[in-house]
C-alpha positions as CSV (number, residue, x, y, z in Angstrom):
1,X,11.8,-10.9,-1.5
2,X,11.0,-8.7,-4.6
3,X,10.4,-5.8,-2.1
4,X,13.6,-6.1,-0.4
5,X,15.5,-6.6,-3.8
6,X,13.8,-3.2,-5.5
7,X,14.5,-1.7,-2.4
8,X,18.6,-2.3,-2.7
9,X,18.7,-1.6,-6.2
10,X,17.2,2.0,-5.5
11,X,19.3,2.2,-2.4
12,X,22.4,0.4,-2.7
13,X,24.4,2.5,0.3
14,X,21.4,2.3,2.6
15,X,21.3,-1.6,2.5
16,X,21.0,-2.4,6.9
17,X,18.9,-4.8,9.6
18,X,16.0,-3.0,9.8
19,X,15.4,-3.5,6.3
20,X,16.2,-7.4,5.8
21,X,14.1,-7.9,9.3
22,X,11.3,-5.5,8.5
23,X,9.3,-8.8,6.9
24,X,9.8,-10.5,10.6
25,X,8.9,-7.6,12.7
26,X,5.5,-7.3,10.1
27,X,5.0,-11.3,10.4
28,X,5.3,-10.5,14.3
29,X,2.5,-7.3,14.8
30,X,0.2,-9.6,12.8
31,X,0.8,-12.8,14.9
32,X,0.8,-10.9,18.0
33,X,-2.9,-10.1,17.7
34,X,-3.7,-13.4,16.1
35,X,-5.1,-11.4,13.3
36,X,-7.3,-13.0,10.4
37,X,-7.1,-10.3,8.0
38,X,-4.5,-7.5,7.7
39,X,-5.8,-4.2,5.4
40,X,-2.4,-4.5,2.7
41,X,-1.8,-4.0,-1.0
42,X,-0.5,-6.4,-3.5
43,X,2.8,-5.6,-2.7
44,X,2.6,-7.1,1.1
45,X,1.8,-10.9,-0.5
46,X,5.4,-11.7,0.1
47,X,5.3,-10.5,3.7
48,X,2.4,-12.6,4.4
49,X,3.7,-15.7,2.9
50,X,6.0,-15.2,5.4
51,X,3.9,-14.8,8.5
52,X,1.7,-18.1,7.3
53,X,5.1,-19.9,7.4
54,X,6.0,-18.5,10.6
55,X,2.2,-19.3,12.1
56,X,2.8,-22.9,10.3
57,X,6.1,-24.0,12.2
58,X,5.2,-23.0,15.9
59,X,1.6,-24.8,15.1
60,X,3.7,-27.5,14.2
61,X,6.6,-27.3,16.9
62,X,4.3,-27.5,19.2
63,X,1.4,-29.6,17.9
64,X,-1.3,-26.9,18.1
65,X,-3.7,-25.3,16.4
66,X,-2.9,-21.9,17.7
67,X,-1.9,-19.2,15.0
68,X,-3.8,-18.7,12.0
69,X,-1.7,-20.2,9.1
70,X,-3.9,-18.5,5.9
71,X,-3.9,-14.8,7.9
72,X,-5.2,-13.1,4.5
73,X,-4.9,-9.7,2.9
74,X,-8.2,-7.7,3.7
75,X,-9.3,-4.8,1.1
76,X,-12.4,-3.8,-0.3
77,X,-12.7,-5.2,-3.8
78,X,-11.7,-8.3,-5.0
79,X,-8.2,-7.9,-6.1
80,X,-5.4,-6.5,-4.1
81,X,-4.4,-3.6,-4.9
82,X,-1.2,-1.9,-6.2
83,X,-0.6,2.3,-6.9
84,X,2.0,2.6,-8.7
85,X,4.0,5.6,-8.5
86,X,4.4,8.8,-10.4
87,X,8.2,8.6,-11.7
88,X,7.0,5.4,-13.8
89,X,8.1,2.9,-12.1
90,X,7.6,0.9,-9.0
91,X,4.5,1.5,-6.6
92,X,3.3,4.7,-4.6
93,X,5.1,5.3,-1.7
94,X,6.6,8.0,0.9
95,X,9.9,6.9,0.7
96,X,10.0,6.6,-2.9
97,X,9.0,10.1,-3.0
98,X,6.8,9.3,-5.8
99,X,3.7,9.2,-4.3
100,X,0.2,11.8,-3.2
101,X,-0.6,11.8,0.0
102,X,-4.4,12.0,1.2
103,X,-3.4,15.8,3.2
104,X,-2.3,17.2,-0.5
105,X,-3.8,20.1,-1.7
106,X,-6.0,20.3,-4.7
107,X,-3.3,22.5,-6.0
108,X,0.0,20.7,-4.8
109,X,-2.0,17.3,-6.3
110,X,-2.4,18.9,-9.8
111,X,1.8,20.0,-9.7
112,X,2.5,16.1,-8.8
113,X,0.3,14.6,-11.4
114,X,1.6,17.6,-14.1
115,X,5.3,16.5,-13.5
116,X,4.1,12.6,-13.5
117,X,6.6,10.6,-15.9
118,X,5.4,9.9,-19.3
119,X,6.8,8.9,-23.1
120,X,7.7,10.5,-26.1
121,X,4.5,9.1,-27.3
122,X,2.9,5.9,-29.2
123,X,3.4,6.9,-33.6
124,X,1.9,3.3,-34.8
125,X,-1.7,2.6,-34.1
126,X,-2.4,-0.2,-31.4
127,X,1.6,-0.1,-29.9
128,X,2.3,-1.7,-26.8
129,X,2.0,0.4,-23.6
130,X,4.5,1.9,-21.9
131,X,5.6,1.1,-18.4
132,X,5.0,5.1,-17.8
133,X,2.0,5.2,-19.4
134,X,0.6,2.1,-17.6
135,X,1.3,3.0,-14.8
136,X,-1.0,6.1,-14.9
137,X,-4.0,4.4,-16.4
138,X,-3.9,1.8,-13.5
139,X,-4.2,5.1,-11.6
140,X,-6.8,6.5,-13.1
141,X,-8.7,2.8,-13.2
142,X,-8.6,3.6,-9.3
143,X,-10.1,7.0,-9.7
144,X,-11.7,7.8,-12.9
145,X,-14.8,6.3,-14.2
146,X,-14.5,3.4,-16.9
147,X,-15.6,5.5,-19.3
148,X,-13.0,8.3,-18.7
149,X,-10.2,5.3,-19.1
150,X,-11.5,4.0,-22.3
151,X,-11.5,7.3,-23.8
152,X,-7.5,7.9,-23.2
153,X,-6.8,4.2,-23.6
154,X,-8.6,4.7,-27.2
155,X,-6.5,7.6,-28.3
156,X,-3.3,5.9,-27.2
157,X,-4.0,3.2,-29.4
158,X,-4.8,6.0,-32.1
159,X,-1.7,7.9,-31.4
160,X,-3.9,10.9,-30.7
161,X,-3.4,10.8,-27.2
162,X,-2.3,14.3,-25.5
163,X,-0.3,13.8,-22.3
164,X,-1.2,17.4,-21.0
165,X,-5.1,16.4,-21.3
166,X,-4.5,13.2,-19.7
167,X,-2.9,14.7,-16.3
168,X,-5.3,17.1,-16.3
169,X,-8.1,14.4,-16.5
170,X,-5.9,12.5,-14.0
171,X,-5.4,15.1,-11.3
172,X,-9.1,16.2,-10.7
173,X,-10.4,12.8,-10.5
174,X,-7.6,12.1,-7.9
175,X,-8.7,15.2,-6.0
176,X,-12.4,13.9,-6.0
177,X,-11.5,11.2,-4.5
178,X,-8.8,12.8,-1.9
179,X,-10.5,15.8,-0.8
180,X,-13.3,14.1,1.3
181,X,-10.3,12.4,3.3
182,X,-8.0,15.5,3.6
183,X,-11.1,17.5,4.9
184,X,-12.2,14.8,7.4
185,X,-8.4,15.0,8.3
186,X,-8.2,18.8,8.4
187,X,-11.3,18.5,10.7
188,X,-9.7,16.4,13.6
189,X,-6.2,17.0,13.4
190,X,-6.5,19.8,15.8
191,X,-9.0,18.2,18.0
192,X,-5.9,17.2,20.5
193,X,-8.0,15.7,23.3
194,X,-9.9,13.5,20.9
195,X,-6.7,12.1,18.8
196,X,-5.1,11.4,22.8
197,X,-8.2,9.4,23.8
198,X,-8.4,7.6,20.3
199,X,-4.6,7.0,20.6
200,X,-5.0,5.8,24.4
201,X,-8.1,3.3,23.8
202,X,-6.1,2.0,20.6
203,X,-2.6,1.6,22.8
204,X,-4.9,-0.1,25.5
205,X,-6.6,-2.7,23.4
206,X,-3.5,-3.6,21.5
207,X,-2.0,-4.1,25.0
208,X,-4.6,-6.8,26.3
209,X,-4.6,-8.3,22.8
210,X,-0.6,-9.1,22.8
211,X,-0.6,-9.5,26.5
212,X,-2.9,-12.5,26.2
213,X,-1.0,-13.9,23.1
214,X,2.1,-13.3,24.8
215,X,1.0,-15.3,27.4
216,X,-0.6,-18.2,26.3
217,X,2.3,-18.9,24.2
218,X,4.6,-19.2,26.7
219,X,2.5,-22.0,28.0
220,X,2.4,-23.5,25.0
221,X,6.2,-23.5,24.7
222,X,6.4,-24.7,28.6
223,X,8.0,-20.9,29.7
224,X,6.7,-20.1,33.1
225,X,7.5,-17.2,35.2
């Protein structure tokens, strides 16, 4: 998969199992629940290909009509979405170390977006975007208002754009948008008792629910205990 290529060529010496199998183990948690929707980005499609293959030849195997073979990406727009990251390539990520994370500070989100890669700068009107630059106004089309993106996009194509203005710009519409999360977070992540029961009922239902799949695919496949 693209995923699992990008992934070696950043990380040629950490190339193992767990990587070439993740898309398996992802098909798996999804199929094990029977889901019809999964909440992924654009950069899952490949993964879910997968699982609708993997749905599509037990239903077939077996002649039934068990697993959902279209299990679709679930979001809350139209299009799937993809962050990409802040070194100018490649998406948003923890292990890319290129990424904000919604417990951030206000301060520690304005030194991420500050250091964000950009490019020596656009000198003929109307050039081309950079990769770099691209990748931080499709940030800022998740953040920022329209209006906001137009104006930067504008003086990019003017070759007036100032990269310091733009993070700016950048970095307090990202913290708009983050610090209702990171408080809501701040607010229970001490509230032990609360995160145990949440934790227990979700362990609990996930249980019954792969339990029952479990189990009625074994009688499908003829497996009895």
């Amino acid at each position: 998969s693209v995923s699992f290529k990008e992934k070696v060529r950043k990380n040629p010496d950490n190339v193992n199992i767990g990587l070439l199998n993740y898309p398996v183990l992802m098909a798996a948690d999804i199929l094990i629940h029977r889901a019809d929707f999964v909440p992924v980005g654009k950069d899952q499609e490949q993964h879910l290909e997968l699982t609708h293959r993997f749905a599509r030849r037990f239903n077939q195997l077996y002649n039934v009509n068990y697993f959902n073979e279209e299990v679709a990406a679930y979001n809350f727009g139209e299009d799937l979405v993809k962050i990409p990251g802040l070194d100018g390539t490649g998406k948003m990520g923890k292990s890319e170390g290129n990424g904000i994370f919604l417990s951030d500070s206000d301060e520690v989100i304005r030194k991420k977006v500050m250091k964000a890669v950009t490019d020596s700068g656009p000198t003929v009107p109307d050039s081309p975007v950079s990769e770099p630059i691209q990748n931080i106004f499709t940030i800022m089309k998740a953040v920022s208002t329209p209006d906001t993106l137009d104006y930067f996009k504008s003086k990019y194509a003017s070759c007036e754009i100032r990269y310091g203005d733009l993070k700016k710009q950048l970095a307090e519409d990202i913290i708009a948008v983050v610090a209702p999360i990171r408080d809501r977070i701040d607010s229970i992540r001490t509230n032990d008792k609360y995160l145990h029961e949440v934790a227990m009922a979700g362990a609990e239902k996930a249980r019954r629910s792969a339990d029952k799949t479990i189990r009625e695919v074994r009688e499908i496949m003829g497996i009895y205990s």
